[in-house]
C-alpha positions as CSV (number, residue, x, y, z in Angstrom):
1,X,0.1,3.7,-25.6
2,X,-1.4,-0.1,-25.6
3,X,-0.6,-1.8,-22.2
4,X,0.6,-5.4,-22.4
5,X,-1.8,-7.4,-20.7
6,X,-5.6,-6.8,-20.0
7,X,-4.8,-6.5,-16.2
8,X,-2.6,-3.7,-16.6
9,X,-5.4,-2.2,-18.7
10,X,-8.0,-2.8,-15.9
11,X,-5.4,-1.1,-13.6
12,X,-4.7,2.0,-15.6
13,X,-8.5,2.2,-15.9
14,X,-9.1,2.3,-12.1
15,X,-6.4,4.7,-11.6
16,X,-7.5,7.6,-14.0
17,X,-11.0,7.1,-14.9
18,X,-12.8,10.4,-13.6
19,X,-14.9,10.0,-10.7
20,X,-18.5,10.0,-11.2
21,X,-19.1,13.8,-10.0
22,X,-15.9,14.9,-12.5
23,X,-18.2,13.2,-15.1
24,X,-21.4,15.0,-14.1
25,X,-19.7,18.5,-14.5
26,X,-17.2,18.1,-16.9
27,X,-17.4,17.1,-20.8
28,X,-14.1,15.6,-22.5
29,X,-13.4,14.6,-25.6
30,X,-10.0,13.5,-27.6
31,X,-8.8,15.8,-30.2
32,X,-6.1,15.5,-33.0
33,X,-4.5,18.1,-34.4
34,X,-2.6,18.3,-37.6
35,X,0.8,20.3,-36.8
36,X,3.9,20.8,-39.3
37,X,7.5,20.5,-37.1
38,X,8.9,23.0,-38.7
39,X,8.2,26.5,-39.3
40,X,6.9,26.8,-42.6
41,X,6.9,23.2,-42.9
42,X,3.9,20.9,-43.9
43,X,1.3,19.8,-41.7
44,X,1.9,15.7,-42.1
45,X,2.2,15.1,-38.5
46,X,-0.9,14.8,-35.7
47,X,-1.0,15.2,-31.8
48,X,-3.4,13.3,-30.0
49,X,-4.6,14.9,-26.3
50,X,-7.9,15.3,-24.9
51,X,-9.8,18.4,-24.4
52,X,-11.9,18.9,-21.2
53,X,-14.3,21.3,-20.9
54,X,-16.1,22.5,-17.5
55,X,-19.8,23.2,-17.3
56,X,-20.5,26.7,-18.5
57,X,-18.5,29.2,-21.0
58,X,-15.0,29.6,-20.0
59,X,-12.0,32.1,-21.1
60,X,-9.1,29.7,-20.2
61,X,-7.8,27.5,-21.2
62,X,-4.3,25.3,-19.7
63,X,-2.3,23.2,-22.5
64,X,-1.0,20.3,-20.2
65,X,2.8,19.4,-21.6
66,X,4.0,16.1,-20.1
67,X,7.6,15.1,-19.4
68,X,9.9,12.8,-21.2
69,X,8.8,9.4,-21.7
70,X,5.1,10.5,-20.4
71,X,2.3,10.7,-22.3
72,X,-1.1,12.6,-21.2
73,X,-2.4,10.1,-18.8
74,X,-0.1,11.8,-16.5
75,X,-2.3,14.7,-15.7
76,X,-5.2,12.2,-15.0
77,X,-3.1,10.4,-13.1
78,X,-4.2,10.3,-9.3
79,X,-1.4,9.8,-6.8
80,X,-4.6,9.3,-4.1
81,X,-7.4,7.1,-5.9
82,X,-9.9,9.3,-3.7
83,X,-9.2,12.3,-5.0
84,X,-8.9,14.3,-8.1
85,X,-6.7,14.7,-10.8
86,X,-4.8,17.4,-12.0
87,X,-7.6,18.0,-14.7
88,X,-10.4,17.0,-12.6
89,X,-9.2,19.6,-10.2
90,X,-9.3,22.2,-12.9
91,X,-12.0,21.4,-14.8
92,X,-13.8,21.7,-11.2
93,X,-12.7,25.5,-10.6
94,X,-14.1,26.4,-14.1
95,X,-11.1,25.5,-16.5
96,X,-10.6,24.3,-20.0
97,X,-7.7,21.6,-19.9
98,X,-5.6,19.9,-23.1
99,X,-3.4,17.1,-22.2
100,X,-1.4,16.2,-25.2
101,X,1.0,13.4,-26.3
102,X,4.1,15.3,-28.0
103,X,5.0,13.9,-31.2
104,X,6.9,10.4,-30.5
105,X,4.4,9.7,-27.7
106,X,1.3,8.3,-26.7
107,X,-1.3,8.5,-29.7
108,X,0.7,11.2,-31.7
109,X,2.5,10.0,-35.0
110,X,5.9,8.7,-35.0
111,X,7.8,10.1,-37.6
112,X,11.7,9.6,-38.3
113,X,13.7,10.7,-35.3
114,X,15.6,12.5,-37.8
115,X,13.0,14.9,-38.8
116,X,13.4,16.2,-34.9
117,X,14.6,19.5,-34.9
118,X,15.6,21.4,-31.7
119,X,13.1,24.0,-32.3
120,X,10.3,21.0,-33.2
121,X,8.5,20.5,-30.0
122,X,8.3,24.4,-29.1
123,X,7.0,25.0,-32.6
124,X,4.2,22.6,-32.4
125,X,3.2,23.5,-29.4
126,X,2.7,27.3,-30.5
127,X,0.5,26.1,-33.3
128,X,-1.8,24.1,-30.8
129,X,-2.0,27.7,-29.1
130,X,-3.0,29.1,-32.3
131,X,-5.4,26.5,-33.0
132,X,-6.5,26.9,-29.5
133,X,-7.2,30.7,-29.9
134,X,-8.8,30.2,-32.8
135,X,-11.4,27.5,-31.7
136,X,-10.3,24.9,-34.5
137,X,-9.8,22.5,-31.7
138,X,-13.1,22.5,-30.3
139,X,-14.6,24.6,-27.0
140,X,-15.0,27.8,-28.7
141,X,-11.9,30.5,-28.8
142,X,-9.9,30.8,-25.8
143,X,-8.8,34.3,-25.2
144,X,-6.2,32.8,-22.3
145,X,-3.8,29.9,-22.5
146,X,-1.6,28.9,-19.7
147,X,0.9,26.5,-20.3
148,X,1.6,24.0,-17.8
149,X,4.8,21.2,-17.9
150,X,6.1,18.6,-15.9
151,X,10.0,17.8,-16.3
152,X,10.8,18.6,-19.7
153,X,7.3,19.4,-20.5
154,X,8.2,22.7,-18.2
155,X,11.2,23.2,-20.1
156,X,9.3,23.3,-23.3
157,X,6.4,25.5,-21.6
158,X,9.3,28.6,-20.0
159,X,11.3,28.5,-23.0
160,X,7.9,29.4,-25.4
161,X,6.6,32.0,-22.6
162,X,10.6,33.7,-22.8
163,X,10.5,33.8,-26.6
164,X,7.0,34.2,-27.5
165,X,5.6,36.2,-24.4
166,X,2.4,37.4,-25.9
167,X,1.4,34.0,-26.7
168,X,1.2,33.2,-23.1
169,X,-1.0,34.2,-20.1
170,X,0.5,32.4,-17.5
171,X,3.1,29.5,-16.6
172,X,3.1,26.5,-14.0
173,X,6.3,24.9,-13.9
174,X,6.4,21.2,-12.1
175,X,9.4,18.9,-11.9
176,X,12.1,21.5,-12.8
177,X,13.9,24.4,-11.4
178,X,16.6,26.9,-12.2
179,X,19.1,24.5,-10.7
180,X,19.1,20.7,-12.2
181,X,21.4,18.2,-10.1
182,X,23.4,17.3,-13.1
183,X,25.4,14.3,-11.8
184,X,21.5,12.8,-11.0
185,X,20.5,13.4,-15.0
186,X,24.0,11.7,-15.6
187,X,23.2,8.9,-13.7
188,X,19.9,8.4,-14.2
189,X,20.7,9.1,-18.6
190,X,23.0,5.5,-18.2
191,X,19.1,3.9,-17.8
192,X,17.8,5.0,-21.1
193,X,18.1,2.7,-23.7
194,X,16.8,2.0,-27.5
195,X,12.7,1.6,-27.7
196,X,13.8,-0.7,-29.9
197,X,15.4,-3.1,-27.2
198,X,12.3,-2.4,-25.0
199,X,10.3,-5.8,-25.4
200,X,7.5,-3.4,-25.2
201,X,8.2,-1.5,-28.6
202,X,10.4,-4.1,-30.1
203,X,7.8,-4.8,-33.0
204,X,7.2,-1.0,-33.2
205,X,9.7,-1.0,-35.9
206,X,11.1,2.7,-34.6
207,X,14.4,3.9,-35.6
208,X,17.1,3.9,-33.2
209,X,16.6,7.6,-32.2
210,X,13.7,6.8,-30.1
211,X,14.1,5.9,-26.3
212,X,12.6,4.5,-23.4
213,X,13.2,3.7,-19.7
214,X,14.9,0.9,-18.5
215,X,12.8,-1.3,-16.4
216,X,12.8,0.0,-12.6
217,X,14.1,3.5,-13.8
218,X,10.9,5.3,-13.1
219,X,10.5,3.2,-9.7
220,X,14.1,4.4,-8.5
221,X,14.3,8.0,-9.6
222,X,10.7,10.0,-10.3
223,X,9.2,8.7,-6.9
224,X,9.2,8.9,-2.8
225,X,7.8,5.5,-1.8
226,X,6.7,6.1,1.5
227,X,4.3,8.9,-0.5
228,X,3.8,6.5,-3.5
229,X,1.1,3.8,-4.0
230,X,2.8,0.6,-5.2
231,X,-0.2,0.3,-7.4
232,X,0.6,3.6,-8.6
233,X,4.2,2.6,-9.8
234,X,3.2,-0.1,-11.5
235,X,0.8,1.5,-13.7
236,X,3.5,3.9,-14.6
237,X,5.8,1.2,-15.7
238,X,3.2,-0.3,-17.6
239,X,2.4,2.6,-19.6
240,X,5.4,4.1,-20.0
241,X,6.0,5.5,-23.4
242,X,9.0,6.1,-25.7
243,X,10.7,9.8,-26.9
244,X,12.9,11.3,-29.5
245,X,15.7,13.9,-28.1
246,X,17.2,15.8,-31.0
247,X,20.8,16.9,-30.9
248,X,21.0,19.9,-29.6
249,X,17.6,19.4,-27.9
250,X,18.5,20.1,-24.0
251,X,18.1,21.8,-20.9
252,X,17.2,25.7,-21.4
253,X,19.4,27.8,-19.6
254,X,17.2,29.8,-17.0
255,X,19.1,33.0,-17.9
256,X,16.2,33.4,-20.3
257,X,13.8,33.5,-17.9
258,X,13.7,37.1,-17.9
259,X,11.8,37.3,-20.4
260,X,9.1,35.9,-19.4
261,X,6.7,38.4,-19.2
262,X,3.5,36.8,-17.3
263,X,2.8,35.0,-14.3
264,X,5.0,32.0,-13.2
265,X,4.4,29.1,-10.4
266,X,7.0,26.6,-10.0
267,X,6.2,23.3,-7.8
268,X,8.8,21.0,-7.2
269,X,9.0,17.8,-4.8
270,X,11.3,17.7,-1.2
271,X,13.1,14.7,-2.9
272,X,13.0,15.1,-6.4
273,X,16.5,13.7,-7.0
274,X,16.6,15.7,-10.5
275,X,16.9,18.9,-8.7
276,X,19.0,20.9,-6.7
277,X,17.5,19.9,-2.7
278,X,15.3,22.8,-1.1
279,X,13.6,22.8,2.3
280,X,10.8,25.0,2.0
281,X,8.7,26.9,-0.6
282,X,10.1,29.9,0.6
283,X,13.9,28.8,0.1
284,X,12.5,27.4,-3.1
285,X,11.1,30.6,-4.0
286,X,14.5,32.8,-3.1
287,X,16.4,30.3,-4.9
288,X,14.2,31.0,-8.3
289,X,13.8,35.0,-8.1
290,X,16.8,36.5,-9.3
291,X,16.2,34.4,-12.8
292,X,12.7,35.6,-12.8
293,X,11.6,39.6,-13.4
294,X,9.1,41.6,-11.5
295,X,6.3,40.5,-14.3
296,X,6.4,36.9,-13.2
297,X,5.3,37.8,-10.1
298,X,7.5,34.4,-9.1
299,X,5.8,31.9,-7.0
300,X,6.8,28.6,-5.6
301,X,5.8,25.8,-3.9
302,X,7.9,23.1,-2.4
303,X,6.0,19.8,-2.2
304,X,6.8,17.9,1.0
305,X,7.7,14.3,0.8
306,X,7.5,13.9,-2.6
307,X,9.3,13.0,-5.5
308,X,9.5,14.0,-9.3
309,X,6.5,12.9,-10.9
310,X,4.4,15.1,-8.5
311,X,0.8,14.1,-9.8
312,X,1.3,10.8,-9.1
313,X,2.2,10.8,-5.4
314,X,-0.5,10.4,-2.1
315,X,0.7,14.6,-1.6
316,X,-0.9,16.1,-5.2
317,X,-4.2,17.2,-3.9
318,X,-2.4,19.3,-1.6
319,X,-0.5,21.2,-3.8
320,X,-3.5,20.8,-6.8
321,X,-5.6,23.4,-4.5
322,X,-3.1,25.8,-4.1
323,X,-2.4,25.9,-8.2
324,X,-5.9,26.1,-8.4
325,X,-5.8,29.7,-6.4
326,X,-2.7,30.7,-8.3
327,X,-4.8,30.2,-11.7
328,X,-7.8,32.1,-9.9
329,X,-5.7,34.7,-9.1
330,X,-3.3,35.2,-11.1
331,X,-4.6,34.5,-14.5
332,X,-8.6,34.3,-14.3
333,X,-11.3,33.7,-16.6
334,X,-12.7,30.4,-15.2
335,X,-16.4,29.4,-16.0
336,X,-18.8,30.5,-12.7
């Protein structure tokens, strides 16, 4: 998404530009993918992202599926400027990454809100798993994809593992549980207007089905400040990007999550005012189990001092090494 002035530019740059070592191991290149959104449907549409490769052959891949109103800067966003990212971290331990704008976002195409389905951003995603697996999107053929989400991104990433489980190897869940505050989404839903009255998007010419975030929305509810760089913040608001929610396009039920036949981690933040409030990865974890079965091999971690957009706060490298172990362990196939 094109950022309104050049300092915002310069800022974005110095927040998520790889460090120089990430550069020396890791090769990355953007991607675009032509996908139909719907089954059987033609393939008119494209979805931008950017594939990163480590150094050496590797098995695994992780399709990164950002939340609403995000775009894929947010898993090279770095809530500590010293430290790695979410796909510097992984491309580190020996894993292929895909970020990805979903359709409405970012450098994907716009089309008409109305040719949202309910079904349309699960379906697109199983074809970049395809195309994944098949090595027509660049790195060779993967023979393991993890999905990972943020927010609604992990919505879309459970619901695909429940109802097409042999599609999936494993699942890390960030920004969402199996108990939403609902009178939060309510409140924070009256702060979510037209793009279209967005002076951002305003000359965008986008139908009145796609959204954005009000000014100061993403300041109030996704973060903890005294975890947040101010600098940080900023560059969210000033790439912020717009999204389409189809009727009947809403919060999976976790009574589904039963079927999820593979390995699940969820990470959520202490004050993640979208959520129901834990106090510890294990209350987190006992709260999750009974929608989870034995195959999931449920675990959780609780992210102290932190708020919903967990990437971008001081406390991500923290919980980036411990995913980094689940993926090792759980799932496997990193280069060496």
């Amino acid at each position: 998404m094109r950022v309104r002035t050049a300092a915002a530019a310069t800022l974005l740059l110095t927040l998520a530009s790889p460090p120089e070592a990430a550069n020396a191991t890791t090769t990355c290149k953007p991607v675009s993918a032509e996908v139909a959104m719907t089954s059987g449907g033609p393939a008119d549409q494209r979805v931008a992202g950017t594939l990163c490769l480590p150094r050496g052959r590797t098995a695994t891949v992780q399709l990164l599926i950002p939340g609403g109103f995000y775009g894929q800067a947010y898993w090279q966003a770095r809530g500590d400027r010293r430290r790695p990212s979410y796909v510097e971290t992984m491309t580190a331990a020996g894993y292929a990454t895909l970020a990805i704008d979903r359709l409405g976002t970012g450098a994907s195409t716009y089309p008409p809100s109305a040719r949202f389905r309910q079904d349309t951003h699960q379906i697109v995603v199983r074809q970049l798993i395809e195309q994944l697996r098949a090595g027509r999107l660049g790195g060779g053929r993967f023979t393991k994809v993890v999905l990972v989400g943020h927010s609604l991104g992990s919505t879309l990433a459970r619901t695909l593992a429940a109802t097409h489980p042999a599609e999936v190897d494993g699942v890390i869940l960030t920004g969402e549980s199996s108990v939403p505050n609902q009178a939060a989404f309510e409140q924070m839903g009256a702060q979510i207007y037209r793009a279209a009255d967005d002076p951002r998007f305003a000359k965008r010419g986008l139908d009145d089905g796609y959204l954005t975030t009000r000014p100061g929305l993403r300041a109030t509810w996704f973060y903890h400040r005294p975890n947040a760089d101010p600098k940080v913040i900023a560059a969210d608001e000033a790439t912020k990007t717009t999204d389409v929610f189809p009727p009947g396009d809403s919060y999976t039920p976790p009574s589904i999550n039963k079927s999820i036949q593979v390995p699940v981690l969820i990470v959520t933040g202490e004050y993640d005012k979208l959520l129901a409030p834990t106090h510890s990865s294990t209350e987190l974890r006992a709260q999750e189990a009974p929608f989870y079965g034995p195959r999931a091999k449920l675990e959780a971690i609780l992210v102290p001092g932190t708020g919903h957009v967990l990437n971008a706060h001081r406390t991500a490298p923290d919980w980036l090494a411990k995913a980094r172990d689940w993926a090792d362990r759980r799932v496997g196939g990193a280069a060496r």
